[in-house]
ROMI-428528 format. One line per field, with one value per residue (C-alpha): x, y, z; residue number from 1. Coordinates in nm, 2 decimals, m for minus. Each point is the difference from the previous one (the first is absolute). Layout:
% residues N
east = [X,...]
north = [Y,...]
up = [Z,...]
n = [NUM,...]
//
This chain:
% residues 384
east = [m2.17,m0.07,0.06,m0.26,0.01,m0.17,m0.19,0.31,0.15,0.23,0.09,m0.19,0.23,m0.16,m0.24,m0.11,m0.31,m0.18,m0.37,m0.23,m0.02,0.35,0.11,0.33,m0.03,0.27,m0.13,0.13,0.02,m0.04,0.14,m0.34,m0.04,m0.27,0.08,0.02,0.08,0.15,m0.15,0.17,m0.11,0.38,0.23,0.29,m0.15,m0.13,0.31,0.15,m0.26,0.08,0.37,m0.09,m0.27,0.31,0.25,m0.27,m0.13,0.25,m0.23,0.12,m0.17,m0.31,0.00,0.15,0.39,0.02,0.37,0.10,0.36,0.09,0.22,m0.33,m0.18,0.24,0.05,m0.36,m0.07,0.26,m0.08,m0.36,0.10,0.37,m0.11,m0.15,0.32,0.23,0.33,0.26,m0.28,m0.04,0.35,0.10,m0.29,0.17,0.32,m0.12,m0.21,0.29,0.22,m0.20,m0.05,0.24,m0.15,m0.13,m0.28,m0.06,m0.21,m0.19,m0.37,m0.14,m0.27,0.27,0.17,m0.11,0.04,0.29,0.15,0.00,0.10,0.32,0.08,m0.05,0.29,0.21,0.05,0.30,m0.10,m0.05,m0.33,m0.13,0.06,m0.15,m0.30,m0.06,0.01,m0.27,m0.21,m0.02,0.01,m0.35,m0.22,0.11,m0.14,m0.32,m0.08,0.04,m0.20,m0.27,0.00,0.00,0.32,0.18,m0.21,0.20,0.27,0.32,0.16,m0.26,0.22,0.22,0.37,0.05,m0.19,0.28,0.30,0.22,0.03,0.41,0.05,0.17,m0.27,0.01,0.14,0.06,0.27,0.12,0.05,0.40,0.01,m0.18,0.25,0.29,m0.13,m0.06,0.31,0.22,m0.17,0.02,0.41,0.04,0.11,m0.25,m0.29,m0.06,m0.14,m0.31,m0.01,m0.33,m0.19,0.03,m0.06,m0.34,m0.08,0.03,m0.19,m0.37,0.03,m0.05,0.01,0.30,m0.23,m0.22,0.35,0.16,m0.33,m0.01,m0.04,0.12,m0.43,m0.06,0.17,m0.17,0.27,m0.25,m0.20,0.25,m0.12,0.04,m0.27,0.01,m0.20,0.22,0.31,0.27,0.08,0.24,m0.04,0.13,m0.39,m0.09,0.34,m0.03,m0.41,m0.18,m0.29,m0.21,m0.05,m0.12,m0.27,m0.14,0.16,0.31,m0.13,0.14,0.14,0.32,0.12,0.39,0.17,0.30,0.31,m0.22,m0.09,0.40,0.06,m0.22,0.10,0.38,m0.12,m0.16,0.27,0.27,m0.17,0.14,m0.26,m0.12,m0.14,m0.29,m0.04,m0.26,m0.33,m0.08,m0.34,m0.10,0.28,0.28,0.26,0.07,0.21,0.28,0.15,0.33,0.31,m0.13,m0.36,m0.20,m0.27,0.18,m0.12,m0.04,0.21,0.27,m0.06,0.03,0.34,0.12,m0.10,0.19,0.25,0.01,0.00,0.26,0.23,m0.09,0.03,0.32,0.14,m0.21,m0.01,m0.39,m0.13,m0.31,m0.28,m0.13,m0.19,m0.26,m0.21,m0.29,0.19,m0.03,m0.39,m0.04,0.24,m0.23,m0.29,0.09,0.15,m0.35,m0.15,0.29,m0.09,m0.38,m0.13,m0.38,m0.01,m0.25,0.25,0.30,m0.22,m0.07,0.37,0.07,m0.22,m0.12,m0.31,m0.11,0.09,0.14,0.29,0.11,m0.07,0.27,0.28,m0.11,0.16,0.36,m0.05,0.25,m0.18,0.17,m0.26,m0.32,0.11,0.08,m0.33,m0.20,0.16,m0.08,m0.40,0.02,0.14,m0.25,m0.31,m0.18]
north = [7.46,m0.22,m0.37,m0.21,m0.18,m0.29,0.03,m0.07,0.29,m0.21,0.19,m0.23,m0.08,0.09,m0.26,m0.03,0.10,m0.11,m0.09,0.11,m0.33,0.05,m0.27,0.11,m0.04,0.05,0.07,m0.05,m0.01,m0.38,m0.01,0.01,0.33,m0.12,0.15,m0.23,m0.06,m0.20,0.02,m0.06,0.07,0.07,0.32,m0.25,m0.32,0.25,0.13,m0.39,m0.03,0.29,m0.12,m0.37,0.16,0.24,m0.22,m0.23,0.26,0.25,0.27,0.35,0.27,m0.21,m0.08,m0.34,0.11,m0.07,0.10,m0.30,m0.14,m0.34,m0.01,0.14,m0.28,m0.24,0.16,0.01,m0.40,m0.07,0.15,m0.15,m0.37,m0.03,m0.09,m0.29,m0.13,m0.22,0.16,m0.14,0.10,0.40,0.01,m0.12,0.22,0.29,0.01,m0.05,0.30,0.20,m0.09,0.26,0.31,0.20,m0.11,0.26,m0.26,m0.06,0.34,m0.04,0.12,m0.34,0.09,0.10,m0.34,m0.16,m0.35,0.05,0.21,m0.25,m0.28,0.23,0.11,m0.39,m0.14,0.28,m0.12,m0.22,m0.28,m0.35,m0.09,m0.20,0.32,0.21,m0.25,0.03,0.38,m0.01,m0.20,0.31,0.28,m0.18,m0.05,0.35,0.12,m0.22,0.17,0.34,m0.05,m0.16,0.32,0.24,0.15,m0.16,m0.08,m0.28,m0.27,0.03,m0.29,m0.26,m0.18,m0.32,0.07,m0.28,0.15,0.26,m0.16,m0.36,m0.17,0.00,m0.18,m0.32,m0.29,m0.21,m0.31,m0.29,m0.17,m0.30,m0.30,m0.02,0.39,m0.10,m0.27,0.25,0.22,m0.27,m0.17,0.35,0.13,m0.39,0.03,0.39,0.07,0.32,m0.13,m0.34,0.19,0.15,m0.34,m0.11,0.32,m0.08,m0.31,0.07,0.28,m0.26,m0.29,0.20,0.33,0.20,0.40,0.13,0.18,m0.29,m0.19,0.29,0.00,m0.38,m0.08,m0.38,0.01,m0.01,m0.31,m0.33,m0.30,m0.20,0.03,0.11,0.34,0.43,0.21,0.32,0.24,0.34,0.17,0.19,0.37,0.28,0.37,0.32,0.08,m0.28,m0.25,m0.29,m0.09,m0.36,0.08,m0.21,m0.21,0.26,m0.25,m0.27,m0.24,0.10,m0.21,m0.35,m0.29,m0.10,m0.36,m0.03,m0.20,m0.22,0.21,0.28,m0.19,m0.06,0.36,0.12,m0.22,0.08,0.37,m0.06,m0.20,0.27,0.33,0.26,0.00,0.27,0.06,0.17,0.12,0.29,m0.10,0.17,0.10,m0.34,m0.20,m0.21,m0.23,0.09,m0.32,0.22,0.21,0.29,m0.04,0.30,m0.21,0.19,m0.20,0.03,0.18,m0.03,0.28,m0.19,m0.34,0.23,0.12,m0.34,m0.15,0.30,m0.11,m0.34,0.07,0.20,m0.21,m0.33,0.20,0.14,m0.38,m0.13,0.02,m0.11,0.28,0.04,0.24,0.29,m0.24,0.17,m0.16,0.00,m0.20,m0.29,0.07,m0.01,m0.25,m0.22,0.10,m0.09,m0.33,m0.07,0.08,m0.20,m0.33,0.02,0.09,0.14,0.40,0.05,m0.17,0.14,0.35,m0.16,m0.05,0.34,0.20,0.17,0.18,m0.03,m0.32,0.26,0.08,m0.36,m0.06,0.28,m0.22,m0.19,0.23,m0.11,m0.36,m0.15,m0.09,m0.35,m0.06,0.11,m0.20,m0.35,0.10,0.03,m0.33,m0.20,0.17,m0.09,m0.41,m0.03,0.09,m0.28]
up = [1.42,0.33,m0.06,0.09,0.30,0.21,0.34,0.18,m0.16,m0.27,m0.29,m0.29,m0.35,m0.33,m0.05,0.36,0.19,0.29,0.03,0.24,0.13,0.07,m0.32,m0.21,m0.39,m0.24,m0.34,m0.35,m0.36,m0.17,m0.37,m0.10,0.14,0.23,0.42,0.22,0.42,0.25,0.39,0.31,0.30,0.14,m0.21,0.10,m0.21,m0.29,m0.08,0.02,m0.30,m0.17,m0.02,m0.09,m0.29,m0.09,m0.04,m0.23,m0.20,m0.05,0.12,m0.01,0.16,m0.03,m0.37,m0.11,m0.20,m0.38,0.00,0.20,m0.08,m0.07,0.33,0.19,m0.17,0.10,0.38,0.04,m0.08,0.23,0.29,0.00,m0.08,0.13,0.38,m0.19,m0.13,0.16,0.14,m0.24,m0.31,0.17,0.00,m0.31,m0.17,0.18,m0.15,m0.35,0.05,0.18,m0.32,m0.18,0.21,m0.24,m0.32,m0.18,m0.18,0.36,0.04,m0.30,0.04,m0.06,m0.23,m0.25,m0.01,m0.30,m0.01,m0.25,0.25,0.26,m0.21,m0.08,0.32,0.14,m0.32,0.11,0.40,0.06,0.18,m0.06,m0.16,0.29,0.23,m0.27,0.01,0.40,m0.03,m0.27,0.23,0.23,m0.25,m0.17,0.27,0.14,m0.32,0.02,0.34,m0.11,m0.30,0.20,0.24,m0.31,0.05,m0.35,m0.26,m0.14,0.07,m0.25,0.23,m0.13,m0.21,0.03,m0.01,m0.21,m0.30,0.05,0.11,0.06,0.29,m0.04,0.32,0.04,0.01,0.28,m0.06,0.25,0.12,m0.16,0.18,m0.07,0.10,0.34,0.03,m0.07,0.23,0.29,m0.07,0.04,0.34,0.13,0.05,0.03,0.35,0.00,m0.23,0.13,0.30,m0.21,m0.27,0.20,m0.06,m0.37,0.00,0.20,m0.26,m0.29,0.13,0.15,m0.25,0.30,m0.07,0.18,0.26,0.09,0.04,0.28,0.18,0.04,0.41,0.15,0.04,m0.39,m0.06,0.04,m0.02,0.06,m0.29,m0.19,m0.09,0.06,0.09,m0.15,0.14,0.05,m0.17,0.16,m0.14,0.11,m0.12,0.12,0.18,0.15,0.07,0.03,0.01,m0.18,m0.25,m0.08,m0.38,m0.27,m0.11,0.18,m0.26,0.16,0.34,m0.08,0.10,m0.17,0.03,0.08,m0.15,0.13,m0.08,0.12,0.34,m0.03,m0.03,0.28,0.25,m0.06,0.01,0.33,0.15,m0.08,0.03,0.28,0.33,0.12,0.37,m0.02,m0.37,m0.03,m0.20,m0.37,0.04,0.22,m0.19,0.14,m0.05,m0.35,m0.16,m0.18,0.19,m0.05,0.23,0.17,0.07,m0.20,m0.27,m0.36,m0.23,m0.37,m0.12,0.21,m0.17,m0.34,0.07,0.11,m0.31,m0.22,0.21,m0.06,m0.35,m0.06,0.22,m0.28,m0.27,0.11,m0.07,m0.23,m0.34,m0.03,0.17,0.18,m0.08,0.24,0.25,0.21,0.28,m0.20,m0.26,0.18,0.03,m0.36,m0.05,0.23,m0.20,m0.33,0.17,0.10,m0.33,m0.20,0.26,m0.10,0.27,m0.02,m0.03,0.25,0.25,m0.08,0.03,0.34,0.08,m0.14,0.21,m0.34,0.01,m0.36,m0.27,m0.23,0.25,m0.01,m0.37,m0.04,0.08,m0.36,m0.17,0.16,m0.02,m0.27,m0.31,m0.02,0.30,m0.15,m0.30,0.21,0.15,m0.30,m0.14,0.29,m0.02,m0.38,0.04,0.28,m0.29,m0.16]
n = [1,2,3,4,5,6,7,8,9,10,11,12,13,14,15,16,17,18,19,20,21,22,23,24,25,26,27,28,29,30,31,32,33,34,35,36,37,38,39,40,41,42,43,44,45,46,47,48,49,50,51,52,53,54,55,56,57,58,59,60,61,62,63,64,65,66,67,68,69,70,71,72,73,74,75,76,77,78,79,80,81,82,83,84,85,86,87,88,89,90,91,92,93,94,95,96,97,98,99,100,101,102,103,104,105,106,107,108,109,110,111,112,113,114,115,116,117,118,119,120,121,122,123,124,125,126,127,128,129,130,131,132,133,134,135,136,137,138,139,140,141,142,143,144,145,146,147,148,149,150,151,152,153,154,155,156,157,158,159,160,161,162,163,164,165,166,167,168,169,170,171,172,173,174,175,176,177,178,179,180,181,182,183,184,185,186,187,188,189,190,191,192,193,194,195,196,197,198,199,200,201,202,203,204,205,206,207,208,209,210,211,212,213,214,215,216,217,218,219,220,221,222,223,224,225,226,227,228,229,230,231,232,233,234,235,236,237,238,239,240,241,242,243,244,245,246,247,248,249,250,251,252,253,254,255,256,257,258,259,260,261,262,263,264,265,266,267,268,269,270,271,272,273,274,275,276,277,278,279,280,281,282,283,284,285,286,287,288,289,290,291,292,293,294,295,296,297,298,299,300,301,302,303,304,305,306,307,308,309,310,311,312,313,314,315,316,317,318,319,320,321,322,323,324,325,326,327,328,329,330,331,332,333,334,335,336,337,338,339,340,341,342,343,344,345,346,347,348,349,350,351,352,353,354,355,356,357,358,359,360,361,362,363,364,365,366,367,368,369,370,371,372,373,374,375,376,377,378,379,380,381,382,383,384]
//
C-alpha cells in the first residue's frame, strides 16, 4: 500500500494528512476516546508537536499507553520540567534517577503499584531518609501529571515518608561557644590553619551560606555602613563551571550587617590575598575576596574539606574532641545565637535570608532548654 504523502511529495507518518488548503494535522486518540488534531502550517513544526504531545502523553500509535512503567512515568515528567530546574537541582535529580535503571521495581507498569507496593519498595532503598525524602518529591508530582493526562489512574507515592519511616539522621546541633573557641584558638597558632582562621571567623559572625560567602566581591562590602550586600552565590558543577546564580527566593536578597571581628577578618583577607592581573569575570563578576593560590574564587566544597581537616588535626591532640563541623554549622550556629539573644523572629528571618517563618522557627528545636526556661522566668517575674 502507497504511503500517503504531502504536495511536496513527503511521505506523511501515520496520523498525518494535509489539507487542501495546504495545512498539516496530526490526529489522535485522547483518554477519553474523543479524536482530536494539531495544525501547522509547516511538516517541520508539526512533527516538533507531535514529539512534545508524545513525550506528554505517552501516545502510541495514536492512542494514549495504559501499560506505562514507573521509570516511563518518571522519564517523561522529567523531560518536560527539567529545563526548568536549576543546574545543580537537574543534576542532582539525575543521578538519583540513574541509581535505579537496573531495579526491577523500576519497570513496574505503574497502574499495578499499589500504594503498599510503593511504600515497600520506598523502606527497602538504602539511603538516608532526607535523600529518600528529595527523591519522593519527584516520584509524586511525576505521578500527579500522569494521572492528570489519564495515563495512571492513581498516585501510590502520595504519602509522607514519615508515616513510614525515622528520620535516623544526626540533628543538627550548633556549636558551642567553648567549641568555637577551641576551634579558633587551634587554627590561630597552626602554621597551616592560621592561614584560613578568618574564613571562619567570618562564617560565625554574619551566618552566611557557604556559597553566598565564595561569591562575595570587594563591591558587596560596605565598611562604611558596616554591612554585606548579598545579592548572588557562587556555584561550580561539572556542566556549567564556575557560573553565579542568583538567591532562590527573594528573601535570600539582603543586607547583612558585619560585625567588627568580621570587618577585622575581611580586611586582613583583603590585605593578604594573592593579586591577580587581569582575573577573568564569572558571568559579569570580579574581584572575588577569597581566592585559591592558583587565583581561582574558592569554593565551598573546598572550605568543606579544610574544615574536616582542621578537625581531625585537633582531635588528633585533644582529648575533647570536636564534632563533624560543616560550613553550614556555623549558619545555624548563628541562628540559634540570634534566637537565644532575643532577637525578634521576623528579623532574624530577615538576617537569615529565610523565605518562610517556619524555616527559622526550625532552629527552636536546638535551642537548649535551660534558655526557653530563663526566658519564660524572666516573662513570668515581669507579670503583675
Amino acid at each position: 500500500m502507497e504511503r500517503r504523502k504531502d504536495n511536496k511529495g513527503r511521505v506523511l507518518k501515520e496520523g498525518e494528512s494535509q489539507r487542501k488548503d495546504g495545512m498539516y494535522q496530526y490526529r489522535y486518540t485522547d483518554k477519553f476516546g474523543k479524536r482530536k488534531y494539531l495544525y501547522s502550517k509547516d511538516l517541520k513544526e508539526l512533527r516538533k508537536q507531535e514529539d512534545t504531545l508524545k513525550k506528554s502523553l505517552m501516545l502510541y500509535d495514536g492512542f494514549i499507553r495504559t501499560d506505562i512503567t514507573l521509570s516511563e512515568v518518571v522519564a517523561r515528567y522529567f523531560e518536560i520540567h527539567k529545563s526548568s530546574l536549576r543546574s545543580d537541582t537537574r543534576l542532582y535529580h539525575e543521578f538519583l534517577i540513574n541509581k535505579f535503571k537496573d531495579d526491577d521495581f523500576w519497570d513496574q507498569p505503574a497502574n499495578n503499584i499499589s500504594v503498599t507496593d510503593a511504600k515497600l519498595w520506598v523502606k527497602s532503598i538504602d539511603w538516608s531518609y532526607q535523600t529518600i525524602n528529595t527523591f519522593l518529591s519527584i516520584l509524586r508530582p511525576a505521578f500527579e501529571s500522569a494521572c492528570e493526562d489519564g495515563l495512571v489512574t492513581k498516585n501510590p507515592f502520595s504519602f509522607s515518608l514519615s508515616k513510614i519511616m525515622k528520620n535516623n539522621g544526626k540533628k543538627r546541633e550548633p556549636l558551642t561557644q567553648q567549641q568555637y573557641e577551641n576551634l579558633i584558638n587551634f587554627m590561630k597558632y597552626d602554621s597551616y590553619f592560621r592561614h584560613q582562621v578568618d574564613i571562619v571567623i567570618i562564617l560565625y559572625e554574619t551566618g552566611l551560606r557557604v556559597s553566598e560567602l565564595c561569591g562575595l566581591t570587594v563591591n558587596d562590602l560596605d565598611f562604611e555602613n558596616n554591612q554585606i550586600n548579598i545579592d548572588h552565590q557562587l556555584l561550580h558543577n561539572k556542566v556549567e563551571k564556575y557560573h553565579i546564580r542568583s538567591p532562590k527566593t527573594k528573601a535570600g536578597v539582603r543586607k547583612v550587617p558585619m560585625s567588627p571581628k568580621a570587618k577585622q577578618s575581611f580586611w586582613k583577607v583583603l590585605r593578604t590575598r594573592p593579586i591577580f592581573l587581569n582575573p577573568e569575570p564569572i558571568d559579569g563578576y570580579s574581584d572575588f575576596i577569597f581566592l585559591t593560590g592558583q587565583g581561582h574564587p574558592k569554593l565551598g566544597s573546598g572550605i568543606e574539606s579544610m574544615l574536616r581537616r582542621v578537625v581531625k588535626s585537633y582531635n588528633e591532640v585533644h582529648d575533647n574532641q570536636l564534632p563533624n563541623i560543616t560550613p553550614h554549622m556555623f549558619r545555624h550556629t548563628f541562628c540559634t545565637r540570634l534566637i537565644s539573644s532575643g532577637m525578634d523572629i521576623k528579623s532574624v528571618q530577615y538576617l537569615m535570608g529565610h523565605s518562610t517563618i517556619k524555616m527559622t522557627l526550625e532552629v527552636y528545636a536546638h535551642v537548649n532548654p535551660q534558655l526557653a526556661i530563663n526566658d519564660f522566668m524572666k516573662i513570668s517575674e515581669g507579670a503583675v
